[in-house]
N, C-alpha and C positions, 0 to 999 in steps of 0.2 A: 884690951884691944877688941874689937869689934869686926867681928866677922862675917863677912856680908855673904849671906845663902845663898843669893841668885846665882852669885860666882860659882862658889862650890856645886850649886846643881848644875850650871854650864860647864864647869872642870868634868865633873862626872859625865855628862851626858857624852861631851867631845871624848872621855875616853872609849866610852863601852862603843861608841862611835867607831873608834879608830878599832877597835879592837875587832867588832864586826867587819869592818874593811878587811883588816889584815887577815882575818880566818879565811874571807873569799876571794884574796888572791892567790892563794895555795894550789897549784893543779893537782889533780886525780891524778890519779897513774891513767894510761892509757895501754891498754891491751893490743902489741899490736895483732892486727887482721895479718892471718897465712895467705902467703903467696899462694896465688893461684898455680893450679898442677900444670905445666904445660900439656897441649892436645896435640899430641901424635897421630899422624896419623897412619896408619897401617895399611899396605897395598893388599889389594884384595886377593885372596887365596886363589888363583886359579880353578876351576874346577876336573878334576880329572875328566878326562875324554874317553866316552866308551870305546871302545874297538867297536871299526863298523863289522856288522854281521851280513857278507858276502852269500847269495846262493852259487848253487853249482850249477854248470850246465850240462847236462848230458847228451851223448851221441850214440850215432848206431854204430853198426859192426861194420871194421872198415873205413868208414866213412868222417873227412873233416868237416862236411856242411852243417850247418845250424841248422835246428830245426823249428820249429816253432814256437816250441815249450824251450828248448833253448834260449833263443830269442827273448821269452818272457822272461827269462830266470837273470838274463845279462841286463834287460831293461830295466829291472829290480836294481841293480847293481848300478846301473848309468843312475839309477835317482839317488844314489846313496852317495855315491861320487859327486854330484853335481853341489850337496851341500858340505862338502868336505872339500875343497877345491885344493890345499895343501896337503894331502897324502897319496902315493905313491904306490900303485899295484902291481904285486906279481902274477902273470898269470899263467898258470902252470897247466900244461896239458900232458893228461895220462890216456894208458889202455889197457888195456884188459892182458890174460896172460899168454893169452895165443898169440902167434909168429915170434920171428927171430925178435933180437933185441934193437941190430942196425930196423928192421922196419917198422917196431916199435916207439925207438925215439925218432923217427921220422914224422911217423903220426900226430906222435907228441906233438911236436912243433907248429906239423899242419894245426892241428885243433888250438894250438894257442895264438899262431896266425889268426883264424877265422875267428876266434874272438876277443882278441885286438881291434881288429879291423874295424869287427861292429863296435864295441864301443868309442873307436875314431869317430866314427860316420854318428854315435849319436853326441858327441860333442865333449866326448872327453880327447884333452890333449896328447897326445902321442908321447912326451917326454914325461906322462905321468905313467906309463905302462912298460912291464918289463916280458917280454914274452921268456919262456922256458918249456922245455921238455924232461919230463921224469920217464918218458917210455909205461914198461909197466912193473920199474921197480920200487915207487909206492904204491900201493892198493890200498882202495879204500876198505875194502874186504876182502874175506880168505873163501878159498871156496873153486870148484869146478863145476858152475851150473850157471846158466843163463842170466837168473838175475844176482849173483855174484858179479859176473862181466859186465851187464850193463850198472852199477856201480860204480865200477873202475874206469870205465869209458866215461870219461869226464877233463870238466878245466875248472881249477879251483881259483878263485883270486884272493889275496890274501893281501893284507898290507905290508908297505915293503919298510922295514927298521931302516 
């Protein structure tokens, strides 16, 4: 029997044919890609708030009128106020250790009236200020001398908690 090559080389070629096909339908593995991290995001930390830093004013002996230097030391305060528009002052007015205690926290009072009042008048709100009298049972210092007293003869403001 007589066997025809062509054939045979066409048998052969169609296999290694088919055979090449068949190796390139195979898929690769495919790696999958990680899910992206979700993006939180974080509210920002507030920054702590300094305590405003209040001057004192000081008075004379006797006496609830503002003085000058007064006057500047509370202006100080109305600008520090004006950028803090939510906080709350107390302002306390002392005296020195001489007289009774009734004329003492009178004093008080007067002197934290008088400055109130001014910084009403330079545009802080009335419902942000707390007037009070200590008399002269804080002191700012100890002492029986002149500038001991004027020391004490003062109105402090402080922020109110």
């Amino acid at each position: 029997m007589k066997v025809n090559r062509g054939f045979f080389t066409l048998a052969f070629a169609g296999l290694i044919s088919l055979g090449l096909i068949g190796c390139g339908t195979q898929k690769a593995a495919v790696k999958p890609e990680p899910e992206p991290e979700p993006i939180v995001k974080e509210e920002p930390k507030p920054e702590p708030v300094k305590p405003l830093e209040f001057e004192t004013a000081y008075f004379s002996y006797n006496l609830a009128a503002l003085s000058t230097a007064a006057k500047a030391a509370l202006k100080k305060d109305v600008d520090l106020l004006l950028t803090r528009p939510e906080v709350k002052v107390n302002v306390d007015g002392h005296c020195d250790e001489r007289g009774t205690d009734e004329y003492n926290m009178d004093l008080g009072w007067k002197r934290a009236y008088a400055a109130r009042d001014y910084l009403k008048k330079m545009g802080i709100d009335e419902t942000r200020l707390f007037p009070a009298s200590y008399g002269r049972s804080r002191p700012a210092a100890a002492g029986n001398d002149e500038g001991t007293w004027n020391r004490n003869r003062r109105v402090e403001l402080s922020e109110r908690k």
